[in-house]
N, C-alpha and C positions, 0 to 999 in steps of 0.2 A: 088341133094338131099340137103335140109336144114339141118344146121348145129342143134345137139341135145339140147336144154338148159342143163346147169348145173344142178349139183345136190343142188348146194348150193344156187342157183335161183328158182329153184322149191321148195325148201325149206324158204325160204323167203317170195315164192307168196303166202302158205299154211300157214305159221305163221302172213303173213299180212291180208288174208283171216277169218284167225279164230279170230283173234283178234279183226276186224273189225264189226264179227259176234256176238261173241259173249262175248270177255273178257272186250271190252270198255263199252257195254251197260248192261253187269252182275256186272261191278267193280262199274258202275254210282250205278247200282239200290242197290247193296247190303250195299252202302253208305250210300244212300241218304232216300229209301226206311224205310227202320228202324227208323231213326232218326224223320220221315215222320210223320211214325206211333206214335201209342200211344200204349208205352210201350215193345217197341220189334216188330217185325213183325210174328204178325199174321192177315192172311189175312183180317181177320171181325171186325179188329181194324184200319184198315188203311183208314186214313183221307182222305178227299177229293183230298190233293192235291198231297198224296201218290198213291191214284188209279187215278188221273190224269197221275202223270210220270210211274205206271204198263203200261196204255193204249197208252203212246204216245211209250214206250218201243218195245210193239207188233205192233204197227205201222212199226215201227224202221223195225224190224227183216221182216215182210211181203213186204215192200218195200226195202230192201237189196236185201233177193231172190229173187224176181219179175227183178233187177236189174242185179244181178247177172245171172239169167237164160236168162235173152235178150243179156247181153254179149256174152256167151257161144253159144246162138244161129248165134247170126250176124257175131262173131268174135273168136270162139272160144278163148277168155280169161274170165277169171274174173276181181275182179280190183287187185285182187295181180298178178295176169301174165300181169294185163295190163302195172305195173306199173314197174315191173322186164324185160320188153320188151320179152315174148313169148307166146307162143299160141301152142293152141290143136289142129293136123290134124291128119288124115284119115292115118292110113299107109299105104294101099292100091295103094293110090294116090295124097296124101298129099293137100288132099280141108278137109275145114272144115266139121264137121260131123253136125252140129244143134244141134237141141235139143236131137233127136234120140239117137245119139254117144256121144254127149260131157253131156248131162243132164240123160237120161236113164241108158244108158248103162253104163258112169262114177262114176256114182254119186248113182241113185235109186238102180239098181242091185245090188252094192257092199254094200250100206246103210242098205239093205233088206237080205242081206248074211252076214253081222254082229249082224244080232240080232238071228240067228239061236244058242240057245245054245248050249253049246260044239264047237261050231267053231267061234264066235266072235271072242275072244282074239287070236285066231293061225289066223284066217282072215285079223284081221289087223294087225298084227305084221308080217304077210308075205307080204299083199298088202306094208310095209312101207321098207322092207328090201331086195324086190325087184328093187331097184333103184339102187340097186349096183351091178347088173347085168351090161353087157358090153352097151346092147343097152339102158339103162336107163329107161328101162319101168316097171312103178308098175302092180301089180299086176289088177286093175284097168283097166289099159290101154291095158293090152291082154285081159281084156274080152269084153273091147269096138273098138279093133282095132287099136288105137291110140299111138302117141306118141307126147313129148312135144318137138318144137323146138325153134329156137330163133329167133325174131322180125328182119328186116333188118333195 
């Protein structure tokens, strides 16, 4: 059996993940965006070359996940497990799950169970404090079967 990732790796892959998603290309716009514009940002003010950097932004974001979900499929990681050396398998049998297990079931299901009100907030705060469990599995990963281990 492969060894489990850390908690403090998995936490690394998820901060390098989000960041990459979305705090570098939020930090650029909400810089640059405004200053862009004329007079503050609102939308029906922004110059050309304000909704030029909106549109190359949505590019940005559509081609990360497109990236991000060929990862997941081929190799179970993204680029933060790629980079912290581990990957998503099958507990089952420990092969990668695809799209299925590592995108559906990871990702859409628990995304689509966070917006149910009343249970968002206890949703994610349980999917994030189940890692401290023995076997390290979020809450996530029991509903997709998975666990995270580390790269050899």
């Amino acid at each position: 059996m492969e060894e489990l990732a850390g908690r403090g790796d998995r936490l690394k892959a998820a901060l390098f993940d989000g960041l990459v998603l979305v705090g570098l290309p939020g930090v650029l716009a909400a810089i640059l965006v405004p200053r862009l514009s004329q007079g503050g940002f609102h939308p029906g003010q922004l110059g050309p070359i304000g909704l030029m950097l909106v549109g190359l932004w949505c590019v940005y974001i559509f081609v990360l996940l497109v990236v991000q979900v060929l990862l997941l499929h081929r190799h179970g990681q993204t680029l933060g497990k790629k980079l912290v050396r581990v990957r998503i398998v099958k507990i089952a049998d420990g092969t990668n799950g695809g799209v299925a297990t590592n995108v559906v079931m990871r990702v859409i299901v628990p995304g689509l169970l966070a917006f149910i009100p009343g249970i968002n907030v206890l949703f994610k705060l349980t999917d994030i404090l189940f890692i401290f469990r023995d076997d390290r599995r979020c809450l996530h990963d029991l509903i997709a079967g998975t666990r995270v281990v580390k790269v050899e």
